[in-house]
BAGUPA-123463 format. One record per atom (N, C-alpha, C, O): z, y, x. Coordinates in steps of 0.1 Angstrom, whole numbers, plus 5000, padded with zeros to 4 digits. Layout:
ZYX ...
***
This chain:
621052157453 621752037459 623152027453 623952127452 623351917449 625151867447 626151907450 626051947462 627051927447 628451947462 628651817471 629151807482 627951677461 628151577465 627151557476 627451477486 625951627476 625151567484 625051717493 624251707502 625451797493 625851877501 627251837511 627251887523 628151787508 629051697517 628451627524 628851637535 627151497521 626651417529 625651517541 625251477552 625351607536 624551687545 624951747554 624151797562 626651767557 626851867568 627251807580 627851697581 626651877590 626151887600 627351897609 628051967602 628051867618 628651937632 628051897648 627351807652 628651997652 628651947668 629551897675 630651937672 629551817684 630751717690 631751767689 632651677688 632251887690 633651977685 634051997675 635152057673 632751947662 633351967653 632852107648 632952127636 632352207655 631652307646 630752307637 629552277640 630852337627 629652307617 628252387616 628152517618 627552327614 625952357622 625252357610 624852257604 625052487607 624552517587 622552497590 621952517601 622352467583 620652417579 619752507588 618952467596 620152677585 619052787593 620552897593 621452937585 619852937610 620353047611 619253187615 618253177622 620053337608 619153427605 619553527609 620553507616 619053657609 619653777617 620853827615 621453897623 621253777597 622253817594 623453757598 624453787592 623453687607 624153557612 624353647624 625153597632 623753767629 624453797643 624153977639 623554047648 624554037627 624754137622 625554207627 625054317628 626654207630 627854287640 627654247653 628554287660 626754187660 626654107672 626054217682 624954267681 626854237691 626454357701 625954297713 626554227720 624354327713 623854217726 624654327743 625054277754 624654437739 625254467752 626554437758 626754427770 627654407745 628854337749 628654167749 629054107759 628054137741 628353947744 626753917757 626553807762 626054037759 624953957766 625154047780 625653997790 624754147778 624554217792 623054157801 622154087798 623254227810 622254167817 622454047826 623654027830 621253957831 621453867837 622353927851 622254047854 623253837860 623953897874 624754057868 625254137877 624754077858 625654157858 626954127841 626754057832 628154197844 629254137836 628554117819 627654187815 629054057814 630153917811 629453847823 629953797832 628353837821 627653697831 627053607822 626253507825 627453647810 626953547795 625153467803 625053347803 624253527807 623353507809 623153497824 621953497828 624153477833 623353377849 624653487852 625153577845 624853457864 625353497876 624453567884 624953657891 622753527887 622353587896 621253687886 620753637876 620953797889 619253887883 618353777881 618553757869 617653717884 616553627888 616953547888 615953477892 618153447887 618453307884 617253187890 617353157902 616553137885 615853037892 614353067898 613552997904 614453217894 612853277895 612653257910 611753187915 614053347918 614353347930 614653217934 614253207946 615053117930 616052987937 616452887929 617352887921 615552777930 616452667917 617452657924 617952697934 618052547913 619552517911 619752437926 618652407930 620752377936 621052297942 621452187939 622552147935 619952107942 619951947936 620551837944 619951777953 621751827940 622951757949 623351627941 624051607931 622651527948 622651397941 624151337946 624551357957 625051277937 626151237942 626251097951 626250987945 626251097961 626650917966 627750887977 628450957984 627550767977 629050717985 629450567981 629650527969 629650507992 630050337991 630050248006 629350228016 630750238001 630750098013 631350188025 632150278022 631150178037 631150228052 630350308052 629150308048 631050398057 630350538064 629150508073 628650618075 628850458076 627150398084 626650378064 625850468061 626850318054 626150278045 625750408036 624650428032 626950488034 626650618032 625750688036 624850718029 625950738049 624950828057 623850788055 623050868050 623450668057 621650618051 621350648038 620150668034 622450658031 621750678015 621850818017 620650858016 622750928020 622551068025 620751108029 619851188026 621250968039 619251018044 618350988039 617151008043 618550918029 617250868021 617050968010 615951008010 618051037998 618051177993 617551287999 616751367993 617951298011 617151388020 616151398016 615751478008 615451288025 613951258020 613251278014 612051318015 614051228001 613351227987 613051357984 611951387979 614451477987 614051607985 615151657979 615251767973 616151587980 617651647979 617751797984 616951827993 618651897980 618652007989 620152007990 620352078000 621251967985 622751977993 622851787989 622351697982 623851817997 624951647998 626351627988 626951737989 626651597984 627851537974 628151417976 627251327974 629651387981 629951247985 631351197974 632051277968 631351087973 632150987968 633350907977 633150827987 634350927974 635550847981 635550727975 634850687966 636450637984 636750527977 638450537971 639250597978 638750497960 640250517954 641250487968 641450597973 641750397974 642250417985 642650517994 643650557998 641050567996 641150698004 641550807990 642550867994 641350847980 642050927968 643150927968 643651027963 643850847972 645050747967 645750807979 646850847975 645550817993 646250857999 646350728009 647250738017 645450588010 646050468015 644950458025 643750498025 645650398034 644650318044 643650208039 644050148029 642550168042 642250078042 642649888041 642249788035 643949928054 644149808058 645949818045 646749728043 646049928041 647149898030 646949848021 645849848015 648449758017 648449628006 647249657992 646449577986 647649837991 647349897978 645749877977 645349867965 645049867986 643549897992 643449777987 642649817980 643549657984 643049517979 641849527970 641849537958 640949507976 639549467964 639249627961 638349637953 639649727965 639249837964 638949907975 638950027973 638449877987 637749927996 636249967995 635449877994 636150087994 634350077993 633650077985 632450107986 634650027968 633850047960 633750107947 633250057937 634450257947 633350347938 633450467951 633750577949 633350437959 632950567973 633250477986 633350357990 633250577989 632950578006 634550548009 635350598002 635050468020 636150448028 636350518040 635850488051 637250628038 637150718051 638850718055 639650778047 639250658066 640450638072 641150718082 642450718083 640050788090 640150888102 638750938104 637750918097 639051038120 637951108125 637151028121 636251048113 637350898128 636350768133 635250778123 634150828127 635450728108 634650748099 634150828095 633150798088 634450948097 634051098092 632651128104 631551188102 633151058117 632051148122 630751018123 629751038129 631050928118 630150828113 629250848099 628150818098 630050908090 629450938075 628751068080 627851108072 629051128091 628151288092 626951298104 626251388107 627151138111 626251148120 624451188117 623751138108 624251258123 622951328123 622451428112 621351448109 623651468106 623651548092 623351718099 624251758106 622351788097 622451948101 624151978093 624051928081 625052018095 626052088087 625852248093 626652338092 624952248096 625352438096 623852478084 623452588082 623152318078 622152408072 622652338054 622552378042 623052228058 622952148043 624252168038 624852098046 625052208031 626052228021 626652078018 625951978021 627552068013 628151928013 629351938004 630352008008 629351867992 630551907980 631151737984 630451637985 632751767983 633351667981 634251597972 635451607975 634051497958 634751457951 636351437954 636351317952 637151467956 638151467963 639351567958 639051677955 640851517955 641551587950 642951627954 643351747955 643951487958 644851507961 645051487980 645951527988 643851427983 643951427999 642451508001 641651468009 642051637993 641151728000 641551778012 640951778023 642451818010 642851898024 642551798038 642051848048 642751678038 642551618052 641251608049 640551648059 640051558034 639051508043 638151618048 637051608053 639051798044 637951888047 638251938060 637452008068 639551908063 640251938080 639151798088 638951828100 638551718085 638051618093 636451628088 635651548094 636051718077 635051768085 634551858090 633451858093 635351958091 635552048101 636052008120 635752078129 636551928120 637151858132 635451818134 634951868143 634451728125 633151708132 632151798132 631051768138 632251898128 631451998127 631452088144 630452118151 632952088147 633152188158 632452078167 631352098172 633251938171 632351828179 631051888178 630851948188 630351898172 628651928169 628452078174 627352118179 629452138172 628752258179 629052358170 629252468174 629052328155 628852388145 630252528135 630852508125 630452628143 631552708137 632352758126 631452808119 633552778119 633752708106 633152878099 633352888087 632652958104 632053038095 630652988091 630253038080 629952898099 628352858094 628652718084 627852648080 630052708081 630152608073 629952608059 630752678054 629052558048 629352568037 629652478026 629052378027 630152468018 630452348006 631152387999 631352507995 631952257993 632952207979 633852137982 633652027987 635052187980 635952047979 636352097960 636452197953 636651937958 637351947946 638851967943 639251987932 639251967948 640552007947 641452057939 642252147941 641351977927 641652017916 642451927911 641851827906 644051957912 644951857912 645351867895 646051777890 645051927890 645651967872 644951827866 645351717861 643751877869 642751747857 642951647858 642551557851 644051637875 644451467878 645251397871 645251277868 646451537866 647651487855 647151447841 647451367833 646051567842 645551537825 644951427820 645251377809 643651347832 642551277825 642251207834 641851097831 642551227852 642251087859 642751027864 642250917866 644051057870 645250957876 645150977890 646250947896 644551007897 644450977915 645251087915 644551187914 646651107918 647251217919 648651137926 649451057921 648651197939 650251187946 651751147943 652451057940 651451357947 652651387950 652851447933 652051427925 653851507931 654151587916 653051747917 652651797928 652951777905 652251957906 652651987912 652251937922 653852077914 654552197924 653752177933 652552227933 654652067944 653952057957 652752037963 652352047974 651952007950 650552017949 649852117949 649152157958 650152177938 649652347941 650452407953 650352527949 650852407960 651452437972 649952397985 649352487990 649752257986 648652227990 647852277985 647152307995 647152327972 645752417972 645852547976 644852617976 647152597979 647352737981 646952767996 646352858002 647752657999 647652668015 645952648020 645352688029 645652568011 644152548015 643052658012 641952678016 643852757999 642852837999 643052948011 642253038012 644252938019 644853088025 644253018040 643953098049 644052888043 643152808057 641952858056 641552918066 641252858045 639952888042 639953018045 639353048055 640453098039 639953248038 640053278056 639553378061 640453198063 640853238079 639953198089 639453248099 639653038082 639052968093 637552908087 636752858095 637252928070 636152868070 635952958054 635952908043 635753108059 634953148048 633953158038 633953218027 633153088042 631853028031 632252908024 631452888015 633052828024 633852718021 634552778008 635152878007 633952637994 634552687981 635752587985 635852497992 636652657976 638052597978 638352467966 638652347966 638052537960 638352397947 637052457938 636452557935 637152347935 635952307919 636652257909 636752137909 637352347898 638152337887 637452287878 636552347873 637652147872 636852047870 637052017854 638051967850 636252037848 636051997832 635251897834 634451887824 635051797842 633951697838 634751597835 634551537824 635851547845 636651467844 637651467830 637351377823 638651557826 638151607813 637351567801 637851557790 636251557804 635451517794 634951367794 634651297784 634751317809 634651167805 636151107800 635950987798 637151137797 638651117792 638251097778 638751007771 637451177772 636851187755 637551327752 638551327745 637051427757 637751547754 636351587744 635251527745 636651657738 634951747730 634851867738 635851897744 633451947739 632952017743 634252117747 634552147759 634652137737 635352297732 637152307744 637852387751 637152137738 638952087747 638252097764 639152127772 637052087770 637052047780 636352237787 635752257798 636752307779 636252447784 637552507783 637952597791 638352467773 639952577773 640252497784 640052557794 640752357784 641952277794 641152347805 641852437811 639952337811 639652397829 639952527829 640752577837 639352597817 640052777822 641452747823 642152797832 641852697816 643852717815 644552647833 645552667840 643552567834 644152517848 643452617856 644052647866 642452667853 641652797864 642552897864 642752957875 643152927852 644153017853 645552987861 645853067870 646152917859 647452847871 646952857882 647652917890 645552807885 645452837906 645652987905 646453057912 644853037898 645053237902 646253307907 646453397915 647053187895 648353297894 649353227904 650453267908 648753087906 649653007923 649453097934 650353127942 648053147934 647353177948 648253327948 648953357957 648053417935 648453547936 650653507941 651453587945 650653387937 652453417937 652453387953 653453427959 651553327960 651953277972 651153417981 650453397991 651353507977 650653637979 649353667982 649153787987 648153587980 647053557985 646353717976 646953717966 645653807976 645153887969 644053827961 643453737966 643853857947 642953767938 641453817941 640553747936 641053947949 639654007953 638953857968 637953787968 640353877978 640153747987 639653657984 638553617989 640453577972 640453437973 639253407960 638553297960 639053497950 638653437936 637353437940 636653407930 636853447948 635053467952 634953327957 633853287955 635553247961 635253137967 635752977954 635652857955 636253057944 636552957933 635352927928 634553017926 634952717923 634452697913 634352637904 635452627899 633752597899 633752527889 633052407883 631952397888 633352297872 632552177873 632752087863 633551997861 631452137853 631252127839 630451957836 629751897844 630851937826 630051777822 628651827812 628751917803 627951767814 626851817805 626651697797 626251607805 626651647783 626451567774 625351577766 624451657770 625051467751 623651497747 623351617739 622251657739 624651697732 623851777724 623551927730 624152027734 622551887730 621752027738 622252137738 622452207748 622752177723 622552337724 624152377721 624552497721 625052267718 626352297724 626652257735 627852287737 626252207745 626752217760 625952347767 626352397777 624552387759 624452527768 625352657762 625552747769 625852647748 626652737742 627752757757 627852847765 628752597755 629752577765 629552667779 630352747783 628452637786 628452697798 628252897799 628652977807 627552907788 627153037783 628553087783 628853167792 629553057773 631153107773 631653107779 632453197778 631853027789 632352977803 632253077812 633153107820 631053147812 631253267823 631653367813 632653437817 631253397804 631853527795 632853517799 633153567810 633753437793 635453377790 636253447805 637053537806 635353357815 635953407829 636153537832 637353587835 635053597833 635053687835 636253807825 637153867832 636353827815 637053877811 638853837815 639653927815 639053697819 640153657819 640653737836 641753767840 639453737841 639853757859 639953937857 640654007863 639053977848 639454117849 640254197840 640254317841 641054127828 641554177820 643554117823 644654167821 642953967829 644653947830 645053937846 646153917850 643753967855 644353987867 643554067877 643454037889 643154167872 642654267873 641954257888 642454307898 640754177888 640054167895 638854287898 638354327887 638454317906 637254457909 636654377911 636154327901 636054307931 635054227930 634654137919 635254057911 633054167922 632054097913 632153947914 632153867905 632353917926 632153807929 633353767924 633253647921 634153797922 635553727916 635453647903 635753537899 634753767899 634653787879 633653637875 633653567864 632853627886 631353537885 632153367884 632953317892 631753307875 632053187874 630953107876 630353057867 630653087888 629652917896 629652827893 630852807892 629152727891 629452617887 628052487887 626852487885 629052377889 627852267894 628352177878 629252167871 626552087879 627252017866 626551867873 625751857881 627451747864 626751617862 626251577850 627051647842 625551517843 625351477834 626051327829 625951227836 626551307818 628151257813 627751117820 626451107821 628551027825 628750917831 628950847817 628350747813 629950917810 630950817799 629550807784 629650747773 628350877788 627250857776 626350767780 625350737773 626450717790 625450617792 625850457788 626950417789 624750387784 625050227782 624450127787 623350137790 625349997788 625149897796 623449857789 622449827796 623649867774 622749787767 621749907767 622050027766 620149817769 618949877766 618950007777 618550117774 619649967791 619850117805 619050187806 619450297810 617650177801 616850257806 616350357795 615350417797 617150367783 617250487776 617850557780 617850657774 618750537793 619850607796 619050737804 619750827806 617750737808 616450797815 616950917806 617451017811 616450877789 616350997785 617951097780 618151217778 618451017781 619651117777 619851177790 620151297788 619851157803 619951237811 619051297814 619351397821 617851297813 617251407808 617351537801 617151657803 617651467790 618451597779 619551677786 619451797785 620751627792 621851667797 621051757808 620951887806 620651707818 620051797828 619451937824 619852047828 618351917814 618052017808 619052137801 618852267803 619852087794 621052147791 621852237806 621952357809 622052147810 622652247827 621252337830 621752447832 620152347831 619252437835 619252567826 619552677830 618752517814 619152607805 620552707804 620652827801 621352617807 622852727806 623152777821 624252827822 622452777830 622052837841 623152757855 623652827864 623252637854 624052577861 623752647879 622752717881 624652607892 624152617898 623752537910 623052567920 624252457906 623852287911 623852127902 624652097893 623052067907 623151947896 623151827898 621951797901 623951747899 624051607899 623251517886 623851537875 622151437887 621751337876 622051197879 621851127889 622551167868 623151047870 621950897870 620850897863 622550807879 621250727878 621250677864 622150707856 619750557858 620350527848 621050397844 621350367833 621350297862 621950187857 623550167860 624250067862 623850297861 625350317859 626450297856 627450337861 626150207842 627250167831 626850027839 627649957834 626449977846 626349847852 626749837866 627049727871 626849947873 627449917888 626950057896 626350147890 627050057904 626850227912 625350187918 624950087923 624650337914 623250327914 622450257924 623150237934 621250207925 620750137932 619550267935 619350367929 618950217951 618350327955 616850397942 616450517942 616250297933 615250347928 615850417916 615150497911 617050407910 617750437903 618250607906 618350697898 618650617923 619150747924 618050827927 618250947925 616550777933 615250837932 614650887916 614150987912 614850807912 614450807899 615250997891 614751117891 616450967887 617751047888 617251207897 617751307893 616451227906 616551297916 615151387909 614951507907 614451267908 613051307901 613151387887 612651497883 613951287882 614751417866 614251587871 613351667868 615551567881 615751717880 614351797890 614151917889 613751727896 612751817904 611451817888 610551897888 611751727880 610151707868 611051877865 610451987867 612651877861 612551997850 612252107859 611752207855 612552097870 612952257883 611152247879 610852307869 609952167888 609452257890 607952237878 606952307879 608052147870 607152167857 607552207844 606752267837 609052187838 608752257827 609052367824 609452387813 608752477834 608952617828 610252637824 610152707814 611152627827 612352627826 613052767836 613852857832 612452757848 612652817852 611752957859 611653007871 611152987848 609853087850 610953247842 610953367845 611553177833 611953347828 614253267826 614753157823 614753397828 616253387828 616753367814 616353427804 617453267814 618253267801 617153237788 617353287777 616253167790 615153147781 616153147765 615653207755 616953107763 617853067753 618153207741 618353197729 618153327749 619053457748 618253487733 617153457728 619553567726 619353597713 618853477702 618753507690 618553357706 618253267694 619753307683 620953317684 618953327674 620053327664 621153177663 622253217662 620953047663 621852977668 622552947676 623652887675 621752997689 622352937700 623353117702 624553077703 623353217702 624453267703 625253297692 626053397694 625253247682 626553177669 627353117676 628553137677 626253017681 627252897685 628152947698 629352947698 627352987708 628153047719 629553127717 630553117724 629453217703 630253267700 631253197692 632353257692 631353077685 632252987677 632552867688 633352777684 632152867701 632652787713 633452867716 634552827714 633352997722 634653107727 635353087718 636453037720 635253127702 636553117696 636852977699 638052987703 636752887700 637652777693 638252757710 639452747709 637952757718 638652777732 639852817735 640952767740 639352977731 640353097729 641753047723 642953077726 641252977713 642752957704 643352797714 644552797718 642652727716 643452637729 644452737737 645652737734 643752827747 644052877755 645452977752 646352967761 645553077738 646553097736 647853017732 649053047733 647352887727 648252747726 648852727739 650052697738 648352727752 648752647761 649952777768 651052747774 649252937765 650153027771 651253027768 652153047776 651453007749 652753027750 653952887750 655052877746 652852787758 653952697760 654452697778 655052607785 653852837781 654552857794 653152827807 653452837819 651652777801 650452767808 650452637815 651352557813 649152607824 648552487822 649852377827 650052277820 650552397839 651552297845 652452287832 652352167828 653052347826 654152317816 653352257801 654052167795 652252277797 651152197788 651052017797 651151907791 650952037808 650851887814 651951847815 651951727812 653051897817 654151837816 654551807802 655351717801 654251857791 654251847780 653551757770 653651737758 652551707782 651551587776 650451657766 649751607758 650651817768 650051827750 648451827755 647751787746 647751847765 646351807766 646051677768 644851647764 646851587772 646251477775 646651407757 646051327750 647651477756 647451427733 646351487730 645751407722 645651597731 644451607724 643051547729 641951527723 643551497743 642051427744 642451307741 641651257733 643251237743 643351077735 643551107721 643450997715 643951237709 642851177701 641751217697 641351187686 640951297707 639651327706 638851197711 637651197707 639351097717 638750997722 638350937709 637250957704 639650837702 639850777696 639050867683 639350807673 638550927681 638350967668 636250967672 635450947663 636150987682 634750977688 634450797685 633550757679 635450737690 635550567692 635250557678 634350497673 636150627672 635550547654 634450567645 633950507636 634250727652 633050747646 631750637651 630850587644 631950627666 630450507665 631150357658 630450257654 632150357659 632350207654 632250207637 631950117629 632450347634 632450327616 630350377616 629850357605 629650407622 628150437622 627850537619 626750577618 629650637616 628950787617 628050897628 627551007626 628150807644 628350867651 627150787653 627150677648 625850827661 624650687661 624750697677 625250787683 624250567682 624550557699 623250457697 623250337693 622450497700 620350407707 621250317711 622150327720 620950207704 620750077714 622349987712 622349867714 623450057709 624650047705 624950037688 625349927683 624850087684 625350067666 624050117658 624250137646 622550127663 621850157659 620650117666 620750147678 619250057663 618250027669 618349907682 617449897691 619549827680 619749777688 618949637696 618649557688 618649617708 617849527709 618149367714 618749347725 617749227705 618249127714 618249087724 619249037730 616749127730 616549097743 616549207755 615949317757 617949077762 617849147775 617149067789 616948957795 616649237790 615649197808 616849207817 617749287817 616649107824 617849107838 617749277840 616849337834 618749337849 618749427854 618949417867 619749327871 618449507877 619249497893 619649597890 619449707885 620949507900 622249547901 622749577918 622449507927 623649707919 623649747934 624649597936 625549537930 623849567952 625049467957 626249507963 626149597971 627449447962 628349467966 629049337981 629349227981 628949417990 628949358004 630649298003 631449388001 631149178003 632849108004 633049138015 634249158017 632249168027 632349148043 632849298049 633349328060 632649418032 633249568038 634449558044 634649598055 635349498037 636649598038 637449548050 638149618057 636949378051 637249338066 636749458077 637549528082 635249478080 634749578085 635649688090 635849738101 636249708076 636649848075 637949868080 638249978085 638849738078 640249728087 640049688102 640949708110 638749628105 638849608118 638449728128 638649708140 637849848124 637649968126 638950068124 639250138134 639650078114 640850098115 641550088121 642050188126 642349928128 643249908137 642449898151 643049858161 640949948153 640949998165 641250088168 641950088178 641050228162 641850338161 643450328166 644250378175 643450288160 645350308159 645250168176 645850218185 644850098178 644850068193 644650148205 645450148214 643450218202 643150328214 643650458215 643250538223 644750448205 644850588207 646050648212 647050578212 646150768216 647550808221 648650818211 648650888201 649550748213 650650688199 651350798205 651050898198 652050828212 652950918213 652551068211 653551138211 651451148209 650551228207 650751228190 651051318182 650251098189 649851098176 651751118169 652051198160 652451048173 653851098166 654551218162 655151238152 654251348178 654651418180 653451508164 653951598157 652651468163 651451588158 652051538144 651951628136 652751428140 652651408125 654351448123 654651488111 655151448132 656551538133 656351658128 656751678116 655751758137 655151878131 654351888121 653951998118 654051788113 653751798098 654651818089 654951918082 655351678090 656951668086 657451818083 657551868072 657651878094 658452008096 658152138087 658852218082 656652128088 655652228077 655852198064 655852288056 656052058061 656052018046 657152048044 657252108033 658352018050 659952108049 660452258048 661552298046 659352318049 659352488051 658452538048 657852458041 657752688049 657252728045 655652748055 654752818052 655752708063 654052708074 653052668066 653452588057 651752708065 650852658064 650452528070 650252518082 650252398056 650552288060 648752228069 648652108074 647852308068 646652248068 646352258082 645352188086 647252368094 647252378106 647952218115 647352148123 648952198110 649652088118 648751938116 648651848124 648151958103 647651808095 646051778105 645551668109 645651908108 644251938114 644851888128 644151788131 645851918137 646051868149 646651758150 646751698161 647151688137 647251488139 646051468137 645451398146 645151508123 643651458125 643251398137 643051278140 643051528145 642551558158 643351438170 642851388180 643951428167 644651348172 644851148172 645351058178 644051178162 643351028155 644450988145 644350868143 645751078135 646350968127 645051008115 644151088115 645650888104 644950838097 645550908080 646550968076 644450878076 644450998061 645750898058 646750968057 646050758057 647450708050 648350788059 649150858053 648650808073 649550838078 650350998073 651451028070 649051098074 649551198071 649751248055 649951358050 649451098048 649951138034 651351088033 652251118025 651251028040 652550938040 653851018043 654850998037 653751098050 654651168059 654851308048 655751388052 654251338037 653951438025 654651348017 655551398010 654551218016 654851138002 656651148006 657151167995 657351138014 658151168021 659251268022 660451258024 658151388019 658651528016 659251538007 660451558004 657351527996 657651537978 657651457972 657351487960 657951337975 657951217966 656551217962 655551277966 656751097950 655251057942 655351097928 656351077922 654451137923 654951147908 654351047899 653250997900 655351027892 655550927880 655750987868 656851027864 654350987862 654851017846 655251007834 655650887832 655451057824 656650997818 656350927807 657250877800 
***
């Protein structure tokens, strides 16, 4: 072959690693399966977190949903049920992210629609009516106002009966990825990480089976990060909560067992199972070499995946079937331990009920027919796929030492330098499908004229009235002077040093409203505006 036509032939993967024709034994010649593999459930973790991985237990198929009113919610909750869902995953509405009421100016045309609108108790114990919470698990998208909506479901939990040790779930809570890649973010870092601290030191007291945050590479990667940017930037922010939690004295054996994590799964198969493969190596070394963790469970990196939002297209939707297929499979393979499948008419509006059946069905075709889950780590020793695993850690690695010595992940965001490498990892993705290096079905390649109508979820105008008129009955019936006194004593906590998740939990209780008690924080720490 040419040099010339050896140029046209090379290969990479979305990061840019180059992916040679065949790989051979001599390609993992110094390669020590006992240091990079180990056994399955035991360190690095390269190959599962548990012995028996799915032999014992598929993954937890947690369909994500959320919209409109909390009555509209909970029906779609119950209809996943049905279908054969085994945990819950809910969706906010930006408002409620945002820190706003319903009935605030900011809430305009944004009530309800990309989540659920939850304002108070009121809504919360409407979105959880008839839900077992002491059996079904429940992850919440949610970042800068986690802390209230996990104090209000805990406030319906006890109503029910239900005590905060039989509680289990997710909050996301992962205020870093907000600076980097999605915007719903408050107050400034500091005071932020202040709130995850406090919420991990609530938890360890009052609701121990409760994961504290889910340190989020997904978000991350729908921004246009590559594979490789969206595995350093989460460890490097994984690393900041450690070293918040340990400065705020929390011990790292306590708290690191209840950390997780929350990877994007895209099309190319065998670098997103590399990604998740290094991901626990990576961890595990990081928790026991730079913070000298003993428990196992500390070391162990968990993690739930979605399959990419930002890879799906409006045109020709129902190829979008198979790329999330592929993605899914990728998370089974790299031993995820829960999974969201995305519906496939998503690039068109938030899924419609045959759409998230459909999506549901994905993952129960791979769980319980294709053998996927008959032997651990089916993947282990392919001569490519642990190359590649191993040229994913390096190229991470060298992120990761970049970000240290610019003082670690808060001083890198303040520095803009992650959110510069994923805008121009975006922009450089953008041109490859626009120049036809990059092929996209149905987009710059194989494209088709005709379009079949599609159904589309409907969007109710009549919510958000609804949803203010539920609102200011609240704030009608309720004890105002109660309610003052409880958000004073917020005030006072956010001024000092108390654990702020005690005082916020008894205005809850009290009926103020997620705007009120952010409001009274916005107050404290200001808003941050970036530069």
């Amino acid at each position: 072959m040419s040099p010339a036509d050896e140029e046209r032939d090379k290969r990479s993967t979305d990061s840019g690693i180059e992916v040679r024709s065949v790989y051979r034994a001599a390609d993992l010649e110094d390669w020590d399966p006992d240091a990079k593999l180990g056994e399955p459930g035991q360190e690095p973790y390269t190959r599962g977190v548990h012995a028996e991985m799915y032999r014992r237990r598929l993954w937890t198929m947690r369909q994500y949903a959320g919209f409109g009113t909390a009555e509209a919610t909970n029906a779609r909750f119950q209809f996943l049920l049905a279908a054969g869902q085994t945990g819950l995953s809910c969706a906010f509405d930006l408002p409620t992210q945002m820190g706003y009421d319903s009935d605030h100016p900011r809430a305009e045309g944004e009530v309800g629609k990309v989540g659920v609108a939850i304002d108070s108790l009121a809504d919360m114990r409407l979105l959880l009516a008839g839900l077992p919470l002491d059996k079904v698990t429940t992850s919440m998208t949610i970042n800068s106002t986690a802390a209230i909506l996990l104090l209000l479901y805990q406030l319906v939990a006890e109503e029910q009966g239900v005590p905060g040790d039989k509680l289990g779930g997710t909050i996301q809570n992962d205020i870093l990825k907000e600076y980097v890649a999605r915007g719903t973010y408050i107050y400034p870092p500091r005071p932020s990480m202040r709130l995850i601290t406090d919420t991990f030191n609530y938890c360890a007291e009052h609701l121990p089976n409760w994961n504290t945050i889910s340190i989020s590479g997904y978000h991350i990667r729908e921004a246009g990060s590559t594979a490789v940017q969206e595995l350093a930037f989460t460890l490097a922010n994984g690393i900041a909560y450690v070293e918040a939690a340990i400065a705020a004295g929390l011990a790292v054996d306590a708290f690191a067992p209840r950390l997780s994590f929350f990877w994007n799964a895209h099309n190319n198969l065998f670098e997103e199972v590399a990604k998740f493969r290094a991901a626990r190596r990576m961890w595990a070394r990081i928790m026991t070499e730079r913070f000298g963790a003993k428990d196992p469970r500390a070391k162990m990196l968990r993690f739930h995946t979605q399959t990419g939002g930002s890879t799906l297209t409006a045109q020709q939707p129902e190829v979008n079937i198979v790329r999330v297929s592929i993605q899914a499979l990728a998370a089974a393979l790299g031993g995820t331990q829960s999974l969201h499948t995305n519906g496939f008419d998503e690039a068109l509006g938030l899924p419609t009920e045959r759409a998230a059946k459909l999506a549901l069905r994905t993952q129960q075709v791979i769980g319980f027919e294709s053998g996927v889950s008959d032997t651990v780590d089916p993947l282990a020793g392919s001569y490519y796929v642990e190359s590649l695993t191993d040229e994913v850690e390096r190229a991470a690695l060298e992120y990761l030492e970049r970000i240290d010595k610019m003082g670690g992940a808060v001083a890198a965001i303040e520095a803009r330098f992650m959110q510069g490498e994923i805008e121009q990892a975006a922009y450089s993705y953008a041109k490859a499908v626009e120049d036809g290096e990059k092929v996209v079905v149905g987009v710059n390649r194989f494209a088709d004229d005709a379009h079949e109508p599609a159904e589309v979820f409907p969007i109710d105008v009549e919510l958000q009235r609804a949803q203010i008129d539920r609102t200011g009955r609240v704030r009608a019936e309720r004890d105002q002077r109660a309610v003052d006194a409880a958000l004073e004593r917020v005030a006072k906590a956010a001024a000092g040093t108390e654990n702020l998740l005690v005082p916020m939990k008894e205005a809850l209780a009290a009926m103020a409203t997620l705007g009120e008690v952010s409001d009274v924080l916005r107050a404290e720490f200001g808003v941050y505006q970036p530069v």
